[in-house]
C-alpha positions as CSV (number, residue, x, y, z in Angstrom):
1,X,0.0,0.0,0.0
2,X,1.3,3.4,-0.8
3,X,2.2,6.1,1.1
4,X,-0.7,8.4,-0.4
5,X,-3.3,5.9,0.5
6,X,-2.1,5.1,4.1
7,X,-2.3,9.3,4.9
8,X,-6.0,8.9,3.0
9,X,-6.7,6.0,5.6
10,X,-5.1,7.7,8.5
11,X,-7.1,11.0,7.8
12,X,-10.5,9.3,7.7
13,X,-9.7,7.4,10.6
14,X,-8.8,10.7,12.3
15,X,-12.2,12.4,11.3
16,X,-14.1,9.9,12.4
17,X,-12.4,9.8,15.8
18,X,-12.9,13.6,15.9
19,X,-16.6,13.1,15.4
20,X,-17.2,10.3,17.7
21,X,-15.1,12.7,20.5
22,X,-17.7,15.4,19.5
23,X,-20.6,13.3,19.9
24,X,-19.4,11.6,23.1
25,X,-19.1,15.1,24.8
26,X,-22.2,15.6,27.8
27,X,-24.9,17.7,27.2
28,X,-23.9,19.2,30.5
29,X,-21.0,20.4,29.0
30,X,-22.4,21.9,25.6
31,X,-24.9,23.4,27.5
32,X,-22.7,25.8,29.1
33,X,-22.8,29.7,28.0
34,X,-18.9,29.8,26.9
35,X,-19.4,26.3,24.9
36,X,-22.4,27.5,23.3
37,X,-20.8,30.6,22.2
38,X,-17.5,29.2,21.1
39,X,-19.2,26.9,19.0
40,X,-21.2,29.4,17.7
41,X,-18.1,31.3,16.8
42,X,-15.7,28.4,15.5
43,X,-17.1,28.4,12.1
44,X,-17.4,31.5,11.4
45,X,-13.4,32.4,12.3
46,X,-12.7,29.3,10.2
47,X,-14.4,30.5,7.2
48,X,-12.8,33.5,7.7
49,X,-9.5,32.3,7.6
50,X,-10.1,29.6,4.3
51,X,-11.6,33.4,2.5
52,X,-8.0,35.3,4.0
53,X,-5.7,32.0,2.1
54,X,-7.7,32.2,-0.6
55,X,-7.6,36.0,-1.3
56,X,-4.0,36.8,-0.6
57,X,-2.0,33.6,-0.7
58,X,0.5,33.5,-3.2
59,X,3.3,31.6,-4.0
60,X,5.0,31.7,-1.1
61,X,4.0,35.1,0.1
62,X,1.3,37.7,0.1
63,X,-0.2,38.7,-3.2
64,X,-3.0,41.7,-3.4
65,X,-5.0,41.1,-7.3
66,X,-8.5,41.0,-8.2
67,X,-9.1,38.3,-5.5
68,X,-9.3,41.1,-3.4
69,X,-10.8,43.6,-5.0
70,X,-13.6,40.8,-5.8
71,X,-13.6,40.5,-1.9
72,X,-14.2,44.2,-0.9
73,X,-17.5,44.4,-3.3
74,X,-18.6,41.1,-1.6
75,X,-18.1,42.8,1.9
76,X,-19.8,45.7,0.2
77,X,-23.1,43.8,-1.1
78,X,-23.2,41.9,1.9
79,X,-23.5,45.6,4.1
80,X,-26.1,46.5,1.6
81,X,-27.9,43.4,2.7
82,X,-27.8,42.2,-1.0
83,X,-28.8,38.1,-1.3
84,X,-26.2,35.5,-1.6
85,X,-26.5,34.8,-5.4
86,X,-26.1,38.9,-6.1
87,X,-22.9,38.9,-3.8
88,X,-21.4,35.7,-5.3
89,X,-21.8,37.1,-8.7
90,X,-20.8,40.7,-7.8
91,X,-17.8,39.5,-6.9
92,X,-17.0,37.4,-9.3
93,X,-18.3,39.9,-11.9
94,X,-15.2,42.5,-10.1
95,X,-12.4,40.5,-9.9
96,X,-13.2,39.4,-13.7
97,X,-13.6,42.8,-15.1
98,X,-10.4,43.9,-13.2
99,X,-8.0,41.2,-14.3
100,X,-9.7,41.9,-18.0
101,X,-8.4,45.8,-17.7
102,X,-5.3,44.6,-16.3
């Protein structure tokens, strides 16, 4: 068996462990006012951070394009309370335009 497919293995194995840890948690426990908020929370930094990688990573450092400037009207139609589909495609629609005038 390869290398590749024993990491494949060991990573399932891993995120199945995680989830049986999560579900073996108390309800005592997620019950509390710090849990509940923390877990409220988590995904939302997470998501955060995937968007940040995805926006400025480069090869090996930083890199401002139209990934970014595609980011700032999503942030922009999402203060104007615009739906999902009109900020996914506002965005798109930016960074697009921008890389086509640069």
């Amino acid at each position: 068996m390869s290398a590749t497919w024993l990491a494949v293995l060991g990573a399932g194995v891993g995120c199945y462990l995680l989830k049986l840890a999560g579900l073996s948690v108390p309800e005592r426990v997620l019950e509390r006012p710090v849990v509940r908020r923390v877990a409220d929370l988590l995904p939302v930094a997470l998501l955060a951070a995937l968007v940040a990688v995805q926006v400025l990573a480069g090869d090996r450092r930083l890199e401002v394009d139209a990934r970014l400037a595609g980011l700032g009207a999503a942030v922009l139609l999402l203060l104007a309370r615009a739906p999902f589909l009109v900020v996914v495609v506002g965005a798109a629609a930016t960074a697009a335009l921008l890389r086509l005038a640069v």
